[in-house]
N, C-alpha and C positions, 0 to 999 in steps of 0.2 A: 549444495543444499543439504540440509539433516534429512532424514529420514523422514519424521514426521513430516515435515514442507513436501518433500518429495511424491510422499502418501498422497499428500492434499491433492498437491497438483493432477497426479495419476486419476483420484477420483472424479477433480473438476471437467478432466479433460475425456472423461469413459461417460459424461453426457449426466451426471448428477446435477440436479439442480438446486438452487436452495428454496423453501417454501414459502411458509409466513412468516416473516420475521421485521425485527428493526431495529437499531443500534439506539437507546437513547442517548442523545451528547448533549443533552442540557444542563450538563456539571462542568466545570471544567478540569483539564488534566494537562499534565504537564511532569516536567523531570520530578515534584514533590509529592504530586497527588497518589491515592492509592488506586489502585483497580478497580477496586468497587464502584467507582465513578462511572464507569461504564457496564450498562446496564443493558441485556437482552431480552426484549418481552417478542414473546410470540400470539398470534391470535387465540389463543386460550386464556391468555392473562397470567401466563407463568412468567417469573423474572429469573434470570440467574446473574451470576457477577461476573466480569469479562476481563477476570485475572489473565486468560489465555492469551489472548488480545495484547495487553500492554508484553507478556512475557515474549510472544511470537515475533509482534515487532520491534522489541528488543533484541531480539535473537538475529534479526535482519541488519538492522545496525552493526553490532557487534561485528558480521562474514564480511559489511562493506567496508568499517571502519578500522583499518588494519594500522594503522600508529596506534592506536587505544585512545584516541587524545577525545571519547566520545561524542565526536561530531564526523558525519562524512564532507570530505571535501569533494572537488570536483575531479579532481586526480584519482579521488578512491573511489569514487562513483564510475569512472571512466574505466579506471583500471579493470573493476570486477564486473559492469555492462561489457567489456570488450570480450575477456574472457568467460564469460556465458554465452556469449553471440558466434564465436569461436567454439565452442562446445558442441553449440544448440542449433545453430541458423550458418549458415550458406555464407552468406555475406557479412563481413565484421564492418559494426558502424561506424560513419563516418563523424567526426567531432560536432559539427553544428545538431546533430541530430538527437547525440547526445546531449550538448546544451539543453536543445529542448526539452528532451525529458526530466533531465536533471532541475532546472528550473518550474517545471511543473509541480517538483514538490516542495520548493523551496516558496512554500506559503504565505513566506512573509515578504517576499520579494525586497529586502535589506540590501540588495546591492547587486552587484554584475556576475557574471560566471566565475564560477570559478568560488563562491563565497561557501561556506560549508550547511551540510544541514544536521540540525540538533534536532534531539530525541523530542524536544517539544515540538516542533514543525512538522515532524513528522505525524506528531497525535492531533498537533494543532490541522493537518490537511486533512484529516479524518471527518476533524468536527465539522469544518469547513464543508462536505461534502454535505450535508441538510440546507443547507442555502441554494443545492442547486434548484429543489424546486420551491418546497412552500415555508421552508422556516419552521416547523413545528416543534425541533426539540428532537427530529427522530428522524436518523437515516434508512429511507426503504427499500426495498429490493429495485424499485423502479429507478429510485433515485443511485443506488448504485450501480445501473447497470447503464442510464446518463452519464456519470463518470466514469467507470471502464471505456466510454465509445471514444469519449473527449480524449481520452490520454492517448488514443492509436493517431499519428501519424495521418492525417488523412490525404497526403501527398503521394504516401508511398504504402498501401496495405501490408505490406513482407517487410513494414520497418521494423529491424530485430529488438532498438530500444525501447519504439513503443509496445511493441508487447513483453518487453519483457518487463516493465513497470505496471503493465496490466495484469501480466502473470503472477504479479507479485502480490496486486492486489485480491486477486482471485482464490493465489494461496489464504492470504490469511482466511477469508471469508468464509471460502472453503473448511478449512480449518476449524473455524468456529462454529459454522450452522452444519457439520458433518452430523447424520443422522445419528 
């Protein structure tokens, strides 16, 4: 992980939390849009533009996707979940579990394991995340922290996969709404 990432994480996990805030994703984004698409309003009615966002999760891409061929497969999603789990966690994951996570983000569900995820699915599971509850155009604290729950493993709490695609999401979050 960079440094920045690392930062995040250190803060998310020292009990910081995030305030008022919400992601607007009622633009769409993808590999040609720009940043400005994504839009952060807080309950003051201040906006900024969430260049951080698109560059963070870019920067995520880039540590999994080690051919360069801008898409993660499930080999490079395995390889770099394994060695994080090896790092980080006791017990290194077992393949289906991985599946599971790995297809958790693979948003467009296009086919079986094993199939790669692009930079758009990745932004596309973002947006997707305002569906979980009312549809409004805006992802909220509530509504993300419904998707953080969903993506752990609920068979096994100490699954290392699923948190560490919760950790991921945590990071960026973190990252973005850091005081």
């Amino acid at each position: 992980m960079s440094f920045e990432i690392t930062h995040a994480s250190n803060a998310y996990s020292k009990g910081q939390s995030f305030n008022n805030w919400s992601i607007d994703v009622s633009k769409n984004i993808g590999l040609n849009n720009e940043p400005k698409d994504f839009i952060v309003s807080d309950k003051k009615d201040t906006n900024e533009f969430l260049g951080d966002f698109v560059d963070l999760t870019r920067s995520y891409i880039k540590e999994y996707d080690t051919d360069g061929d801008g898409v993660i497969s499930f080999d490079e999603f395995k390889a770099k979940e394994t060695q994080i789990a090896k790092d980080n966690y006791a017990n290194e994951p077992d393949e289906e579990t991985l599946k599971l996570a790995f297809n958790r983000l693979n948003v467009e569900k296009d086919g079986e394991y094993g199939d790669k995820l692009s930079e758009k699915e990745v932004f596309s599971y973002f947006m997707g995340l305002d569906r979980l509850q009312n549809g409004d155009g805006k992802i909220t604290k509530e509504e993300y922290s419904m998707m953080s729950l969903s993506l752990a493993d609920k068979s096994d709490k100490d699954n290392a996969p699923g948190k560490m695609v919760t950790e991921y999401l945590k990071d960026i979050y973190s990252q973005l709404f850091k005081k």
